[in-house]
Backbone bond lengths (Angstrom), bond angles and torsions (degrees), N, CA, C in turn:
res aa  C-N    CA-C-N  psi(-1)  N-CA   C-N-CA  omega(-1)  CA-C   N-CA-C  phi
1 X - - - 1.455 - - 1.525 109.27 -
2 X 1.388 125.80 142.55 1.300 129.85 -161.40 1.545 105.61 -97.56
3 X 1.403 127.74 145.13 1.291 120.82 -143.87 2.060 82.50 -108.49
4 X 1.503 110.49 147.05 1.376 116.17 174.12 1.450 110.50 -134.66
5 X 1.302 129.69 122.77 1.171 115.31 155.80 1.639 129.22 -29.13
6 X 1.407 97.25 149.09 1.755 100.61 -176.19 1.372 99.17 -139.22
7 X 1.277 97.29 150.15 1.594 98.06 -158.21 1.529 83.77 -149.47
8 X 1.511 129.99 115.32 1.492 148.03 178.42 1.586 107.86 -93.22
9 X 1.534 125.46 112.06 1.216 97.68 138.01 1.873 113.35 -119.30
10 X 1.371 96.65 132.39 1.619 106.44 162.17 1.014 150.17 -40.79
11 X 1.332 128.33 96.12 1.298 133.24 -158.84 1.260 110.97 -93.14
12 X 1.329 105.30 74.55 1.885 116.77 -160.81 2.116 87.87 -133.49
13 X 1.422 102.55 124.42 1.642 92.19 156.74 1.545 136.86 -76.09
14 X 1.070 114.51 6.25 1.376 128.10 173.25 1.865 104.31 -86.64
15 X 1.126 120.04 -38.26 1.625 129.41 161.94 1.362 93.18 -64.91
16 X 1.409 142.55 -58.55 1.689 126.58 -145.04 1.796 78.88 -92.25
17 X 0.960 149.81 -72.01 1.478 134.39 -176.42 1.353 104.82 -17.62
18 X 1.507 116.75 -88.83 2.069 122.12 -158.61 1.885 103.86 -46.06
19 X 1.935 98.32 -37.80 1.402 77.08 -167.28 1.536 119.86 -71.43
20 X 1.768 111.66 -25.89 1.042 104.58 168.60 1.689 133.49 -51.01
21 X 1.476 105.26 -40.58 1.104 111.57 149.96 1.105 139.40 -50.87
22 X 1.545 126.34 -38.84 1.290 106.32 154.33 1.373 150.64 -77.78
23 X 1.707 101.80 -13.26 1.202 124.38 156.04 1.711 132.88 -33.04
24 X 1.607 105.65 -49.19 1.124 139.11 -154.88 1.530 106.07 -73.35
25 X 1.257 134.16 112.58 1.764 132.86 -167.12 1.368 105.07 -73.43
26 X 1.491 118.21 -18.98 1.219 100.66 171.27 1.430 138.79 -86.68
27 X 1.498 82.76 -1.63 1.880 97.43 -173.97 1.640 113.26 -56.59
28 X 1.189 126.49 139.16 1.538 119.43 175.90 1.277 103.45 -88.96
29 X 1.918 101.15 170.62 1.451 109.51 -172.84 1.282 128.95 -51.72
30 X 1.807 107.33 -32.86 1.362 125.92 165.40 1.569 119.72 -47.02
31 X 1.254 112.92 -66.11 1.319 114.88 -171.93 1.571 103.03 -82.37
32 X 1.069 122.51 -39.63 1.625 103.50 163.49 1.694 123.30 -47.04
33 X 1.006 118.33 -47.41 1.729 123.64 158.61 1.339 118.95 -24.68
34 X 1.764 93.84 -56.10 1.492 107.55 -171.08 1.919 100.49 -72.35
35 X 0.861 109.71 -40.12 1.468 104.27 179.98 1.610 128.50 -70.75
36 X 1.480 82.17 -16.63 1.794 92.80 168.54 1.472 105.55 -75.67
37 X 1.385 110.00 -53.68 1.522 106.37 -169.08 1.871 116.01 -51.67
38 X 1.055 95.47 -44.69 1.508 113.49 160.92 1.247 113.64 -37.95
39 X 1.138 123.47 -99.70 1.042 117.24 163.54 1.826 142.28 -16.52
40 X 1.508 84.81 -31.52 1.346 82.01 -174.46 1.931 99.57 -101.86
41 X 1.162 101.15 19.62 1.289 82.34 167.98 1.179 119.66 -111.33
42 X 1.846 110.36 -50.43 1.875 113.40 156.67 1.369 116.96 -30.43
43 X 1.315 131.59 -33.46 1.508 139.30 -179.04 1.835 115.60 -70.14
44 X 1.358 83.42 -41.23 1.598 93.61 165.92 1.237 136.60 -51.30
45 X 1.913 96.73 -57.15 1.730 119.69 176.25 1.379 89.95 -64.57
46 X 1.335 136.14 -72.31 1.234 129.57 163.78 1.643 100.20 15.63
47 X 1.327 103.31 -110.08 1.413 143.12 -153.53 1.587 99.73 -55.61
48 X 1.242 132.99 -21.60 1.396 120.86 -174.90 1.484 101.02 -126.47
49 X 1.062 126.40 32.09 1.388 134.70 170.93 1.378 102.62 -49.33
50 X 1.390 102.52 -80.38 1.909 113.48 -176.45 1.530 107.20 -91.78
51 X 1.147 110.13 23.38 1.748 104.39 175.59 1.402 139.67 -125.33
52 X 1.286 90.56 3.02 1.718 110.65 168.64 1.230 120.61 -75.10
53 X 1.248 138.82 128.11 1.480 152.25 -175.31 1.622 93.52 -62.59
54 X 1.414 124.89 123.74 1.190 122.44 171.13 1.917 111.16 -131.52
55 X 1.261 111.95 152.13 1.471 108.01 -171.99 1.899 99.98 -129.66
56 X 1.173 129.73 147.41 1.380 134.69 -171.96 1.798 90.78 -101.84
57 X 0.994 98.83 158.70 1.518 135.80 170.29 1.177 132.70 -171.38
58 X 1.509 122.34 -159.18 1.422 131.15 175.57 1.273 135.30 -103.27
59 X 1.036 166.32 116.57 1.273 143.63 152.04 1.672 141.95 -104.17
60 X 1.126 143.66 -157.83 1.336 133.47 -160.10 1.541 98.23 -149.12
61 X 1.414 117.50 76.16 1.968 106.33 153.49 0.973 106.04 -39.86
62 X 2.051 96.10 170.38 1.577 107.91 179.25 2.014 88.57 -64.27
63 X 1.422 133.99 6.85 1.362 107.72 -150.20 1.555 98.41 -137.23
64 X 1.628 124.55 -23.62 1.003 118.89 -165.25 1.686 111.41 -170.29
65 X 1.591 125.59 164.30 1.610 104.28 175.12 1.808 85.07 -73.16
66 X 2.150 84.42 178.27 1.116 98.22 171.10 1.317 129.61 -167.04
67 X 1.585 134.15 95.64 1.497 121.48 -150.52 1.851 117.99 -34.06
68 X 1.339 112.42 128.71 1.039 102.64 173.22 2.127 120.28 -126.74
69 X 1.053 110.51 144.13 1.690 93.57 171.73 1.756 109.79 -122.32
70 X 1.121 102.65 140.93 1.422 128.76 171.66 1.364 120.88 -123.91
71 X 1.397 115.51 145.93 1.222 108.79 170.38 1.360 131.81 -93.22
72 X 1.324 91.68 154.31 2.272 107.73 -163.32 1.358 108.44 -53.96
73 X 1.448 116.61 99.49 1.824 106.06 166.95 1.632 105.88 -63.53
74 X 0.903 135.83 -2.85 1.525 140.34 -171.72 1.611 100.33 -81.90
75 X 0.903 111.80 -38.59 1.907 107.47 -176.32 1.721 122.01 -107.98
76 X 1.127 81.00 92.67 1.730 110.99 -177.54 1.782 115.24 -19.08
77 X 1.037 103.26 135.88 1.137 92.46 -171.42 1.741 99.95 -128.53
78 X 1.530 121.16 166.05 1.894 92.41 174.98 1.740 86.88 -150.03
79 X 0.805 144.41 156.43 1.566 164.23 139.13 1.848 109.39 -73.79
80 X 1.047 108.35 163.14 1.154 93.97 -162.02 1.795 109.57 -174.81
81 X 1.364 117.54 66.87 1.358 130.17 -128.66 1.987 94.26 -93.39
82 X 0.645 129.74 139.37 1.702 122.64 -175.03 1.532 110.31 -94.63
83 X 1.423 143.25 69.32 1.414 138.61 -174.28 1.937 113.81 -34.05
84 X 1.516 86.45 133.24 1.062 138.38 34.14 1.951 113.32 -128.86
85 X 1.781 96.17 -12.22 1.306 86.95 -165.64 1.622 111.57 -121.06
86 X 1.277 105.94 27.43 1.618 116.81 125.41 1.326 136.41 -61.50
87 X 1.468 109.24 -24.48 1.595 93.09 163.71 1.539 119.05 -79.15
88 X 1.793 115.85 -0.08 1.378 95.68 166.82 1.355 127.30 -100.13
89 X 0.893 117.24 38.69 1.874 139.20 154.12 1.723 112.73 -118.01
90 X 1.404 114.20 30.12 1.800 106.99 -167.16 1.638 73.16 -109.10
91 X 1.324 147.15 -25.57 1.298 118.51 -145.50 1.965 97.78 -80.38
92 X 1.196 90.02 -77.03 1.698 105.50 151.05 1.526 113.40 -19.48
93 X 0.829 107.95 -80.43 1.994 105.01 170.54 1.634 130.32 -48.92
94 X 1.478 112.53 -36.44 1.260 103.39 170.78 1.668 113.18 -90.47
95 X 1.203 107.78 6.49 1.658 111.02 177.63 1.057 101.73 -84.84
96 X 1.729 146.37 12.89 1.112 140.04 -173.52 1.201 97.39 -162.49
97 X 1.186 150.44 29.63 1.181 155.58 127.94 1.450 112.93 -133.01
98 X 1.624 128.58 67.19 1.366 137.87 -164.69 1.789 111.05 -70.62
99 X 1.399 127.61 -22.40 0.993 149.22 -146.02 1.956 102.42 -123.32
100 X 1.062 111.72 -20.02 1.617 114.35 152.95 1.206 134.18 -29.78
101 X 1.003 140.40 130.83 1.653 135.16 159.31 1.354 101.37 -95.96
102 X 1.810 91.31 127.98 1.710 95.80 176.42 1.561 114.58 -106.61
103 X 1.266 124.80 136.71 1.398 115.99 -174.59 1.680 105.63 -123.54
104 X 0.890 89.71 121.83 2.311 93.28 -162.12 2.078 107.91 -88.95
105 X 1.194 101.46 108.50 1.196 83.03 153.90 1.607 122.99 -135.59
106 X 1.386 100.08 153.73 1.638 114.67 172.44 1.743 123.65 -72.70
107 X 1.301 89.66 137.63 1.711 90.54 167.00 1.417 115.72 -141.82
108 X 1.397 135.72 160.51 1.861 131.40 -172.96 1.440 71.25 -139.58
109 X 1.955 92.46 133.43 1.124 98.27 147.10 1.587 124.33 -105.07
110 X 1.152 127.50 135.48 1.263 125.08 167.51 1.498 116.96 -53.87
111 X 1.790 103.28 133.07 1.813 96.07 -168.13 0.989 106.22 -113.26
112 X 1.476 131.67 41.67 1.624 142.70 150.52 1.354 109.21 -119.27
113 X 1.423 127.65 -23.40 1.702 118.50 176.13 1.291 100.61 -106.20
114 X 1.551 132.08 -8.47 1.402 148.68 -133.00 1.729 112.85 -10.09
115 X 1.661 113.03 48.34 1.560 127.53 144.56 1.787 104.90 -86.17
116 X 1.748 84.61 136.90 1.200 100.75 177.43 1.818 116.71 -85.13
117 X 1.497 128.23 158.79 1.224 146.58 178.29 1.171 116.41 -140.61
118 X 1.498 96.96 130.56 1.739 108.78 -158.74 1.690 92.70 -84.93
119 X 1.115 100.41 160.92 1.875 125.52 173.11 1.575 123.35 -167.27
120 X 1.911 104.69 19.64 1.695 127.20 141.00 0.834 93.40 -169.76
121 X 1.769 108.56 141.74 1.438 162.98 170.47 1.289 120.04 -109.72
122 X 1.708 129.32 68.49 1.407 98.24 -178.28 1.487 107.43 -117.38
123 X 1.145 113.15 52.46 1.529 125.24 175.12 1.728 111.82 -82.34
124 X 1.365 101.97 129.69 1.564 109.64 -172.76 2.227 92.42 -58.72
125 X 1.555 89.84 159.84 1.571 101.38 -175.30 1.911 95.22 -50.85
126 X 1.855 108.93 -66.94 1.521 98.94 179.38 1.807 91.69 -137.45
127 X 2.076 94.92 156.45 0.967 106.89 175.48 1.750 126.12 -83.74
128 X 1.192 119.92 173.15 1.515 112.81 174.73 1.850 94.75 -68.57
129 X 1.349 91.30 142.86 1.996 93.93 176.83 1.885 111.29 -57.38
130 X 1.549 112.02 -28.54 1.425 109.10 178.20 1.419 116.25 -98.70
131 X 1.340 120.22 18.52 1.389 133.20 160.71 1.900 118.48 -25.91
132 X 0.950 131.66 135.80 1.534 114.66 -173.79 2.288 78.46 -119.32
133 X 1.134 93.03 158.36 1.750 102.40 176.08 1.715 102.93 -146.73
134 X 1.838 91.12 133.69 1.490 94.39 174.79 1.738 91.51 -116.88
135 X 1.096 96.01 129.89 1.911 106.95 167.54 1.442 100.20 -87.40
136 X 1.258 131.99 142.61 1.449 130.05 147.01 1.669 105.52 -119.49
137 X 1.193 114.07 124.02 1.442 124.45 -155.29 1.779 98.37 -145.02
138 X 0.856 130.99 99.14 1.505 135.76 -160.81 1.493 101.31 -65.24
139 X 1.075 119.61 -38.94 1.790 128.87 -147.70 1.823 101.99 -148.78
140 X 1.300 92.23 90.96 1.741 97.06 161.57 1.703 113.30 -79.93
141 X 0.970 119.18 86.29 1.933 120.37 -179.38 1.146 106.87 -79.12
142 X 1.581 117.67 -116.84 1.481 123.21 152.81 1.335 152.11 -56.11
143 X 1.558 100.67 2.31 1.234 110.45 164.59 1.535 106.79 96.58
144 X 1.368 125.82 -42.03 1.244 151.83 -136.31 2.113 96.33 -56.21
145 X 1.491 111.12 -72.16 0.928 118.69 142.14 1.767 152.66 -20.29
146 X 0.850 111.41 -25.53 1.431 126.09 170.35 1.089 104.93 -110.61
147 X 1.014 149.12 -34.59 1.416 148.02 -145.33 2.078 80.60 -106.98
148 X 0.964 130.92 -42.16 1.624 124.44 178.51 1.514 108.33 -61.03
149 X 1.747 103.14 -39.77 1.528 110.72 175.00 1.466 110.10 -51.98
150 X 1.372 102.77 -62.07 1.678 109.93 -172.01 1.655 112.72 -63.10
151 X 1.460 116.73 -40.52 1.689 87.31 160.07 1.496 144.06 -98.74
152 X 1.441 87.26 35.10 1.820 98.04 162.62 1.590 97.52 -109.95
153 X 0.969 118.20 -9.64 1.709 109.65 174.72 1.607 95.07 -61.01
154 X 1.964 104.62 -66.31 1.388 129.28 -153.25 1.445 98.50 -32.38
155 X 1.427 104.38 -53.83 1.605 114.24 -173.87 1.141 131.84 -57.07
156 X 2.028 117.49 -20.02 1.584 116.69 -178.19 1.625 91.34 -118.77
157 X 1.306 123.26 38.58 1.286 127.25 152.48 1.351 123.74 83.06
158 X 1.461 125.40 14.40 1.313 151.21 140.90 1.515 109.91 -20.18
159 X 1.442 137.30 104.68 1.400 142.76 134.37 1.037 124.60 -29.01
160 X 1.786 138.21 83.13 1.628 119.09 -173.56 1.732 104.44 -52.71
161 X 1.147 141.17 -20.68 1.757 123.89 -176.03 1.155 91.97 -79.92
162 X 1.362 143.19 -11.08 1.582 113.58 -178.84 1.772 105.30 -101.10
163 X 1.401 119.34 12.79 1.296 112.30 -165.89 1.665 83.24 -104.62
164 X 1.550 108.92 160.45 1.281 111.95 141.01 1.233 111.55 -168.86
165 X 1.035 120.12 159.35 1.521 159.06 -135.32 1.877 112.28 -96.99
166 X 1.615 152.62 91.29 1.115 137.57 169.08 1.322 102.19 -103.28
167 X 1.754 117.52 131.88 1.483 108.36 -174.74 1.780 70.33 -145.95
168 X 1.580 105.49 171.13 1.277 135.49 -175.61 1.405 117.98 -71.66
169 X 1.817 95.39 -67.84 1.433 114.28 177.75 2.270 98.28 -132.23
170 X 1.268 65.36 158.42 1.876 77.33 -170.73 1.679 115.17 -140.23
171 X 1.275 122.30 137.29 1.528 117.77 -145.08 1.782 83.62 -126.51
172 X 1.417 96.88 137.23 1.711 98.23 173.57 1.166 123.29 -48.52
173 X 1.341 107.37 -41.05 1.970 123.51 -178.91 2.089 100.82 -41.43
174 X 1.116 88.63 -56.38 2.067 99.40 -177.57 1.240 107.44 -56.76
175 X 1.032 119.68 -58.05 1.899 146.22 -157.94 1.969 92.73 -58.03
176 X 0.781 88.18 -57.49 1.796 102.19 -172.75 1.658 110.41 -69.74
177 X 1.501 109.92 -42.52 1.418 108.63 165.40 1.558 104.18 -49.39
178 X 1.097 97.14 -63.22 2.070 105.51 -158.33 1.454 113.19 -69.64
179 X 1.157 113.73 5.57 1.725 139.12 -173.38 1.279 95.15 -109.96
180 X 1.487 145.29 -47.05 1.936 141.67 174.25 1.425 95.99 -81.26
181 X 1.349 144.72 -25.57 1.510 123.68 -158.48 1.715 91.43 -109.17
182 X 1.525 121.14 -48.57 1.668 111.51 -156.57 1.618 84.79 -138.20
183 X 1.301 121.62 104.29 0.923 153.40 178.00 1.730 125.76 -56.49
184 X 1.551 90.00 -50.76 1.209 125.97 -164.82 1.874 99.75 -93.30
185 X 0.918 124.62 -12.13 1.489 120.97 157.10 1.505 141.05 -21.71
186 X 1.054 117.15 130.06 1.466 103.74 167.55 1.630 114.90 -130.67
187 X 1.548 111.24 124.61 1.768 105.01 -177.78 1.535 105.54 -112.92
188 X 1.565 126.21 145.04 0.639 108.22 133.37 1.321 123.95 -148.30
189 X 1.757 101.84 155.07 1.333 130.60 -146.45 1.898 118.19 -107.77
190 X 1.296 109.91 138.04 1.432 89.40 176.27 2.053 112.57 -65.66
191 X 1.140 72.23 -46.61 1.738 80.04 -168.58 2.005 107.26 -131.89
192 X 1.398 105.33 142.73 1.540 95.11 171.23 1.871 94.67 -99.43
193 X 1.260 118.40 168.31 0.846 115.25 -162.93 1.478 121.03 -144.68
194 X 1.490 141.76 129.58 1.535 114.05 -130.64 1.668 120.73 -82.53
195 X 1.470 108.81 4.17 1.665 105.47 153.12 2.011 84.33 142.53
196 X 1.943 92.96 -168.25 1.039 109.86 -129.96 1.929 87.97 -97.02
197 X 1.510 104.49 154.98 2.054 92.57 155.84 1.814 104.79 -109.76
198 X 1.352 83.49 -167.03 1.703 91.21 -151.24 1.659 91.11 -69.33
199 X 1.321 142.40 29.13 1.449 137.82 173.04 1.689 106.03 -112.86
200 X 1.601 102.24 -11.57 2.023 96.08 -175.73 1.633 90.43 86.76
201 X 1.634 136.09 8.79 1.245 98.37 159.73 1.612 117.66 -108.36
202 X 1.664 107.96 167.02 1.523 89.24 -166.68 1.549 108.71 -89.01
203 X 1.161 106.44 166.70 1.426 91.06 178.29 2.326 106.30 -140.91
204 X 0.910 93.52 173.95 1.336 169.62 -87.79 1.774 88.90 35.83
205 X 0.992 140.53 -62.93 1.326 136.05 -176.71 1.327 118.98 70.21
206 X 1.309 146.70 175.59 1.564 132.39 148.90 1.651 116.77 -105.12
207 X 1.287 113.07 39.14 1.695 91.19 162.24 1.721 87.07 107.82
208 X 1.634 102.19 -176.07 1.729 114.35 168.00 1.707 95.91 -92.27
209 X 1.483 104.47 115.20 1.478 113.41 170.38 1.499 119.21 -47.30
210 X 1.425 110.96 -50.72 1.822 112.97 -170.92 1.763 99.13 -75.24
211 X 1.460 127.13 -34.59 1.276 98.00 179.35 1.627 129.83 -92.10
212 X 1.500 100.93 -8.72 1.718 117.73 170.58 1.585 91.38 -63.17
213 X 1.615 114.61 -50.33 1.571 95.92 -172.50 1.948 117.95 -88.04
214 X 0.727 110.92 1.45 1.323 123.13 166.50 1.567 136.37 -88.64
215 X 1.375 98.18 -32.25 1.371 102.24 167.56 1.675 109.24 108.65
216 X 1.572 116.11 -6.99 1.270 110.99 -141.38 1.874 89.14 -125.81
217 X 1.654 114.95 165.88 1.371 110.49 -164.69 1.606 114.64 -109.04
């Protein structure tokens, strides 16, 4: 069977609420925060619905045994937030995967070639081969960025079907990159969004994610 990118968006009103909210220019840094976290957590449940390592056993009510399932602390799991405004979907995200290892890295994109350049790396040399990876990546634009993420994964032995992808808004230009290179992907997105202007940002879009949530210009 031939492998296709999949690209989710959630048809949950708690997603069409935050994003509207974050959408919104008037929202302040505060409540934009709050709408990230939001967001980044429905995006999460989202995203690990069918993808959590789970193991069966037994257990003991106050009344009787009783099949039970939990999930495998044995199969590594990593978060994996893209600076700067991936960390505003980590609050929301690590509240539901508390037991994660997060490994942060930075990227600048240049806004005349708009390729990105790293300035943090904190990705272990290689991963375990059954590693599961959550990206939180606010803004898929040009792709440019993720696609640098995904082949420094490729290289420390990262599975693209076990990775996947929660971003806010998502621009066809990205979607289509990460659809010819990693096939086997899974995103999901609040909203796709109908493409890029002549700066690489997407638009309707909401704004620059890290400085709406930061406070800074």
């Amino acid at each position: 069977m031939s492998l296709q990118l999949r690209v989710y968006v959630p048809n949950h009103p708690l997603v069409k609420h935050w994003l509207g909210v974050a959408r919104d220019e008037s929202t302040p840094p505060v409540l934009f925060r709050s709408a990230m976290t939001e967001l980044g957590r429905w995006l999460t449940y989202e995203a690990i619905r069918d993808w959590l390592p789970t193991m069966d056993t037994t257990v003991a009510t106050p009344l009787a045994p009783c099949p039970a399932s939990f999930i495998n602390p044995e199969v590594p799991i990593a978060i994996i937030p893209i600076l700067r405004a991936g960390l505003a979907l980590m609050e929301g995200t690590q509240a539901l995967l508390p037991l994660a290892k997060v490994y942060h890295v930075g990227l600048a994109r240049n806004e005349e070639t708009l390729e990105p350049s790293w300035y943090l790396n904190r990705l272990p040399s290689q991963f375990a081969p059954e590693t599961r990876v959550l990206i939180p990546e606010p803004m898929l634009a040009t792709g440019g960025t993720i696609m640098t993420v995904m082949a420094e994964l490729l290289q420390r032995g990262i599975d693209p079907s076990l990775v996947r992808i929660i971003s806010v808004v998502a621009a066809p230009a990205a979607l289509q990159k990460l659809g010819m290179a990693h096939p086997a992907l899974n995103i999901f997105s609040a909203a796709i969004d109908e493409g890029l202007n002549e700066h690489g940002f997407i638009v309707p879009g909401l704004g620059d994610a890290g400085d709406r949530t930061f406070g800074t210009d």
